[in-house]
N, C-alpha and C positions, 0 to 999 in steps of 0.2 A: 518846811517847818520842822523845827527840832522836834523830836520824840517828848513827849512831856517824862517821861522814867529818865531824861538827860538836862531836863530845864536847870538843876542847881550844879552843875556839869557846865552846861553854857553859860550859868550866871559867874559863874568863877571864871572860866576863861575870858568872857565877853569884860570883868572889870582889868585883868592884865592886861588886854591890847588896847584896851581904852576905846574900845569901840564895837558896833556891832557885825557879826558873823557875815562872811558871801558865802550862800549855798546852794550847793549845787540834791539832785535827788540824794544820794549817799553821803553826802561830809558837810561838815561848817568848818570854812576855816577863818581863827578870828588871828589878824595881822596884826602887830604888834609894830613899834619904832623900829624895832629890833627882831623881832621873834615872830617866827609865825606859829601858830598850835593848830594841828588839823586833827578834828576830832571826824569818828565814822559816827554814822546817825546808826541808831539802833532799828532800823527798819528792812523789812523782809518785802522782795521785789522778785519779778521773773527772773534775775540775774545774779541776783545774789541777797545773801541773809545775814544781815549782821544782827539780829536778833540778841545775842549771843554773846557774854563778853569774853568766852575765848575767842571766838572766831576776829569778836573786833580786836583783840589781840594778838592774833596770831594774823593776822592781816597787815599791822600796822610795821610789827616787825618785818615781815615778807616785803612791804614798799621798802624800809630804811637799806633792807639786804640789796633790794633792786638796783635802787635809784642811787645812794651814796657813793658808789665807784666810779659811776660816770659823773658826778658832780659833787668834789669833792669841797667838802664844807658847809654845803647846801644843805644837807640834813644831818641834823645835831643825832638827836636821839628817838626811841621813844622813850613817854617818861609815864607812869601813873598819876591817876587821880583818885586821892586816898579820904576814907572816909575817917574820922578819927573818933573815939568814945564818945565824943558829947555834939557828934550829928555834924560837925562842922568840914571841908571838904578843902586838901589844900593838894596842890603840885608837887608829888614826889615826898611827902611830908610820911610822917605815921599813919598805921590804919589799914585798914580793909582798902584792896582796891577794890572802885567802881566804872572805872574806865582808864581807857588808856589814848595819851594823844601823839601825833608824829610832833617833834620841835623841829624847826627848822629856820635857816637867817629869811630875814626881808628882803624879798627882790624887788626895787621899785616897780610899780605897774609900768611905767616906760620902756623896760628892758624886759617886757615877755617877746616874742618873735613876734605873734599877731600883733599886738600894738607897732613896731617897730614896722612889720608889715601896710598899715592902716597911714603912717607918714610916712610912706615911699622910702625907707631908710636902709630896706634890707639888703640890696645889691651888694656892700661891701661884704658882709657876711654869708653869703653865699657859698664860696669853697667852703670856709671853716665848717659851715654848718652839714655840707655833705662830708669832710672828714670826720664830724663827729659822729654821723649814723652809721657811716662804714665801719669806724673804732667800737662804737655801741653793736653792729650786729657781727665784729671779731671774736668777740667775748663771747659772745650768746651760746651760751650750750647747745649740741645736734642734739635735734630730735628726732624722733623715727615713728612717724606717724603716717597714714593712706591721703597725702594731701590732696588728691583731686576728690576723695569723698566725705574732709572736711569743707571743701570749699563749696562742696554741693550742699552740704549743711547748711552753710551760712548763707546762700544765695537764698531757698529753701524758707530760711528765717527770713532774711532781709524782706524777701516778696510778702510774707503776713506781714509784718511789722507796717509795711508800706501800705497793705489795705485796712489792715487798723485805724492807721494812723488819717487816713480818707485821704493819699491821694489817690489820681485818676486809673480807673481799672483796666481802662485799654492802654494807657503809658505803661502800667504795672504787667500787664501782661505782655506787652509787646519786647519790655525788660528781660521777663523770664524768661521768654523765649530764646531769646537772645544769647543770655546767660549760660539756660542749658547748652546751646549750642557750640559755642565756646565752651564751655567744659569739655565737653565732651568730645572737639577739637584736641585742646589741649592736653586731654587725659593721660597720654603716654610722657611731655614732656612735666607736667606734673611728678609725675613718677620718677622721671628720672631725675628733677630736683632732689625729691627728699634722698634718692642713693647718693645723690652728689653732698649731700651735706647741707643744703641751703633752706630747709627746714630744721627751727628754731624757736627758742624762748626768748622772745623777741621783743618790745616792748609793748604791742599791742595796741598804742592809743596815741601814734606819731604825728599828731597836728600841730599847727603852730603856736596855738595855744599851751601846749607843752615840752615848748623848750623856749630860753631864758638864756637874756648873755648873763655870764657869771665870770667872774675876776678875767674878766676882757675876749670871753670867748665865749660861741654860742653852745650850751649843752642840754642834755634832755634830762627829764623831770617827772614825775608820775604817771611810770609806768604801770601798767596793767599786773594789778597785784593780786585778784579777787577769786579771778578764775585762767586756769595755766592752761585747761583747752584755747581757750580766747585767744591769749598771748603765745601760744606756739604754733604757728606759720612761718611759708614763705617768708624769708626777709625782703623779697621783691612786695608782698604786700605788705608787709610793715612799712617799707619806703612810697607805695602808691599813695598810702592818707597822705602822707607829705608833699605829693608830687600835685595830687590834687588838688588839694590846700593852696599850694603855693601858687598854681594856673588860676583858681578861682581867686584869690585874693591879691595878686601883684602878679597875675600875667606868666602866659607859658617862657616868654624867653629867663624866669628864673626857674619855673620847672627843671625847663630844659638844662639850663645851667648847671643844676644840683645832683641831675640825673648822669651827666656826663663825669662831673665831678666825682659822682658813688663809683661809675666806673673806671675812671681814672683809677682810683685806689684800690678798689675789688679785684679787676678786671671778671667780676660777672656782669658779660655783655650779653651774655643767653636769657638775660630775663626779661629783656622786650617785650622776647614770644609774651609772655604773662600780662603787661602793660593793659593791654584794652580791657580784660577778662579782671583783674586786680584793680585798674583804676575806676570801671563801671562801678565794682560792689563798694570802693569806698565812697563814691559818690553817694549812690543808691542808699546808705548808712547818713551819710550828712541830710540828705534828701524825706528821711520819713521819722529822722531824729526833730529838722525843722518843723516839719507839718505838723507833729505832736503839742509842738511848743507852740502853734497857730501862728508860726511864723510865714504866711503863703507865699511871698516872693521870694525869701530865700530856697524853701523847698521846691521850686520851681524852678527857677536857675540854678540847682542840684540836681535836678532831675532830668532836666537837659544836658544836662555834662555827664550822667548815666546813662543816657541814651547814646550820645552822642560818640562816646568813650568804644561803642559797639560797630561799629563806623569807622573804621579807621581810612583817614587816605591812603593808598598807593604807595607803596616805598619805591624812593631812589635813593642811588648813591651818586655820589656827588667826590671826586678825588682833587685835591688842591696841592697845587706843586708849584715850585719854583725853589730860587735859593732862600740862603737864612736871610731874615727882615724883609721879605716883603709881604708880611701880614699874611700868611693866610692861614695862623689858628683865628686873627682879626674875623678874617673873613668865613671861616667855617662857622665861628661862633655866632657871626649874626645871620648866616646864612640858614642855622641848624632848625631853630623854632617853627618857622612857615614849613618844613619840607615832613612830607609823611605823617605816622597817625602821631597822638600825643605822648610825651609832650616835643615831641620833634626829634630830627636824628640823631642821632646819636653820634659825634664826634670821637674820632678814633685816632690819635695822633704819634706818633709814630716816638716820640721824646718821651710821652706819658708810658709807653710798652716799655720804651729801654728803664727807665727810671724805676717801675713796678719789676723787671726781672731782679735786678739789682735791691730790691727790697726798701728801698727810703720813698718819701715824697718826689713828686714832681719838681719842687724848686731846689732838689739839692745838687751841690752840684758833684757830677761824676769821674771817676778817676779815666786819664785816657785808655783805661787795658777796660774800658766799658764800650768800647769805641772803634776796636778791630771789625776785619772783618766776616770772620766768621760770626760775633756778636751781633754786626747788622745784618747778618743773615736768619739768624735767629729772632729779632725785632721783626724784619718784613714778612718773614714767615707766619707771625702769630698775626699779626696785623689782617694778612690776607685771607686768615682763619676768620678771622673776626669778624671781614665786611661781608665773607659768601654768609657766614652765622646769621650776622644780622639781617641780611637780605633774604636770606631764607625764612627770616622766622618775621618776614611779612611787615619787616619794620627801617626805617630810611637809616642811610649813615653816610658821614661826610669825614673819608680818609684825609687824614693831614700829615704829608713828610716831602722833602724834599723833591719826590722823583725823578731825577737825576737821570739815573738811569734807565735805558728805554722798557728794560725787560719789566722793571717796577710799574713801570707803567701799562705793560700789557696783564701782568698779573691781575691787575689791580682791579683792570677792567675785566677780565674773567672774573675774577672774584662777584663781581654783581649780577654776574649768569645774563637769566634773562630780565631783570627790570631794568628802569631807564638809568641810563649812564652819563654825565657829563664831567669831562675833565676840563679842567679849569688850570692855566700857567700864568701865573704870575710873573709880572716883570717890572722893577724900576734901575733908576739909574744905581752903579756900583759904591758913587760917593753916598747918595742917601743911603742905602742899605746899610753902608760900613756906621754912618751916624747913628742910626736905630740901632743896630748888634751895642753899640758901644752905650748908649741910654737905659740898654736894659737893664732889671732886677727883677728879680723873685718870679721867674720866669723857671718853666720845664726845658727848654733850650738852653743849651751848654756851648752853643756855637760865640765863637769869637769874630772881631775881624780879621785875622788869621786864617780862621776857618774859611768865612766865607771868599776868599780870596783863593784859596786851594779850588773850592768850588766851583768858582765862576770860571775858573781856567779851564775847566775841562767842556765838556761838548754835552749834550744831552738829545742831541740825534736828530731827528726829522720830528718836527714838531706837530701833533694832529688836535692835539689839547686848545679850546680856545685861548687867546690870546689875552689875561686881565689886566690892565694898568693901576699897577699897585701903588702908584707916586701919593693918591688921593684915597683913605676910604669909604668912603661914598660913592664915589665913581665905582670903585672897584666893586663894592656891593650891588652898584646900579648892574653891571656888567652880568657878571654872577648872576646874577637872579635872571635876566633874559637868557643867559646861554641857557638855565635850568628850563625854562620855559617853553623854548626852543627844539628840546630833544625829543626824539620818538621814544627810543629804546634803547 
């Protein structure tokens, strides 16, 4: 409900959009043909106080600072609502202000994520939407804050909120528990995030309800304006609400997809470690957010997925080799979701490393002085960094590159120490493969049929890798998933 000190406030805005206000506890915003106006309700809460019309002023400009860079167009201005001598109340007009509201264009409901999410639509926008968090937390200013004893704050809060809010006190408890524990695990690599730089003024409130395709691309939108403790974390937990989000509402293999995709672009593949411990507490927030709202079945399949999140499967690696076109980022990618804790491995591909030293996208393509080879010594190097990283930090990952060569292939499997290991070689015929190379686009592979033609000439040695037939992918999945099934160690 509007504040009534705001009713001739809403009565003004509510006749511009020609309709009435959707509000949330803190805002009304009333949508216009054109326009939207988001006003802050003048209400004082555990979180924040807009009581206040600086504060709602100085709030409203801190969103437009936020949010306008990364969605350019999407918010106009803030403007005043001015009172004028004879009591009457106009937009931007003469007079005393009485409030202030955000302007911003109409995005149809159609094109928020969630809804797009809701008709299975989001798949194609998948990459895009992990380059835009990665470009969103590039910007983000470092912060220098004690992050494992912020997060113990927020767990801390999250557990009252959650028995406030009446769910069950032995799931709650058995959460914290949990929680602690993992903190307190993770306490060192905490720490060395925030020296590393990967604490940040981050967006703070990354679900799919706030981000929106805009002039044909998905971008993020009201960010956490209110309070900058909130919104300065982890950018691994900035990205958890969305990873969650996306597992809970369209399924871990777009998690997964998003998650791979952040590090494609990042290459912060060290924040795994963080996964269980980041994606619990976002959960555990969705979870006693619903229950308040008496919403029981959602808070309960959120609360399961904070549990659950505490849990993680077993990590394996999993290394995919053969020459160019026979599918197996195909095959790493649908292999990635089932394997390990959430939202599944972590795919590491050996095209996406050279492409990120080099500094552009994945799909652009590279000069051949990127392509020597001390360069691809350089590429397998970090790569092999990467899978003991990830192995280590308790979480699965599925190497993808050529391996050609025998020695990449023993590294490879050293790299996974001691968890379980299956290598995987792909194989189909020369002519198919040369027809794939040659259909490609907008692909992180730069190989030609040239290339692969150089490749297949040479030898790759005693084979110990199962054998996948790459002709079919289905078969070749079918395969794949039994050799995984199959391994000890």
């Amino acid at each position: 409900m509007i504040p009534a000190v705001q009713t001739a406030t809403a009565d003004l805005l509510r006749g511009l959009a020609g309709r009435d206000a959707l509000e949330t506890h803190i805002s009304a915003v009333f949508a216009g043909d054109d326009t939207v106006w988001k006003l802050r309700k003048a209400v004082r809460l555990p979180f924040v106080d807009f009581t206040t019309l600086a504060e709602r002023h100085r709030t409203a400009l801190r969103e437009l600072e936020l949010n306008a860079p990364h969605a350019p167009g999407l918010y106009r201005d803030v403007v005043a609502v001015n009172r004028a001598g004879d009591g009457g109340l106009s937009l931007g007009g003469a007079g005393e202000p009485v409030d202030y509201v955000v302007r911003m264009a109409r995005v149809p409901e159609a094109d928020f994520l969630d809804a797009v999410a809701a008709r299975g639509e989001l798949a194609p926008w998948l990459d895009a939407l992990a380059d835009a968090v990665a470009a969103l937390h590039a910007a983000a200013p470092v912060a220098r804050i004690d992050g494992a004893a912020a997060q113990r704050d927020v767990t801390l809060g999250d557990a009252r909120s959650a028995r406030a809010a009446g769910l069950p006190e032995a799931a709650v408890a058995d959460w914290l528990a949990g929680m602690l524990a993992e903190l307190e695990r993770r306490a060192d690599w905490l720490g060395q995030r925030g020296a590393d730089g990967f604490i940040r003024r981050v967006h703070g409130d990354l679900h799919l309800g706030n981000l929106c395709l805009w002039r044909g691309q998905p971008v993020p939108f009201d960010a956490l304006e209110f309070d900058e403790a909130m919104a300065t974390t982890d950018v691994a937990y900035d990205l958890a609400f969305l990873l969650m989000d996306l597992e809970h509402k369209s399924g871990r293999p777009a998690a997964n997809r998003v998650l791979c995709r952040y590090v494609a672009r990042t290459g912060d593949w060290a924040l795994v470690a963080g996964l269980p411990l980041f994606l619990s507490q976002r959960a555990m927030v969705r979870a006693h957010v619903e229950a308040a709202r008496g919403r029981a079945a959602e808070a309960s399949a959120y609360l399961a997925l904070a549990l659950g999140y505490l849990r993680p499967a077993a990590p394996v690696v999993v290394a995919a080799g053969g020459l160019q076109g026979t599918g197996k980022t195909t095959l790493a990618r649908a292999l990635a979701p089932d394997l390990g804790a959430a939202p599944g491995a972590l795919v590491l591909r050996s095209d996406e490393f050279r492409k990120r030293r080099h500094g552009v996208p994945p799909e652009q393509l590279l000069p051949q002085a990127a392509y020597t080879a001390a360069e691809s010594r350089h590429v397998f190097d970090e790569l092999f960094h990467a899978v003991r990283g990830v192995a280590l930090a308790g979480h699965a990952a599925v190497a993808d590159a050529v391996f050609l060569d025998p020695e990449h292939r023993r590294r490879v499997r050293a790299a996974a120490g001691g968890v379980k290991f299956a290598g995987l070689w792909l194989q189909a015929p020369l002519a198919e493969l040369e027809r794939r190379i040659a259909a490609r686009s907008h692909d992180a592979s730069d190989a030609t049929p040239e290339v692969l033609r150089r490749t297949a000439a040479a030898t790759p040695g005693v084979l110990e890798w199962t054998i996948i037939d790459a002709r079919d992918a289905g078969i070749a999945l079918a395969q794949g998933r039994a050799a995984i099934e199959h391994i000890v160690y």
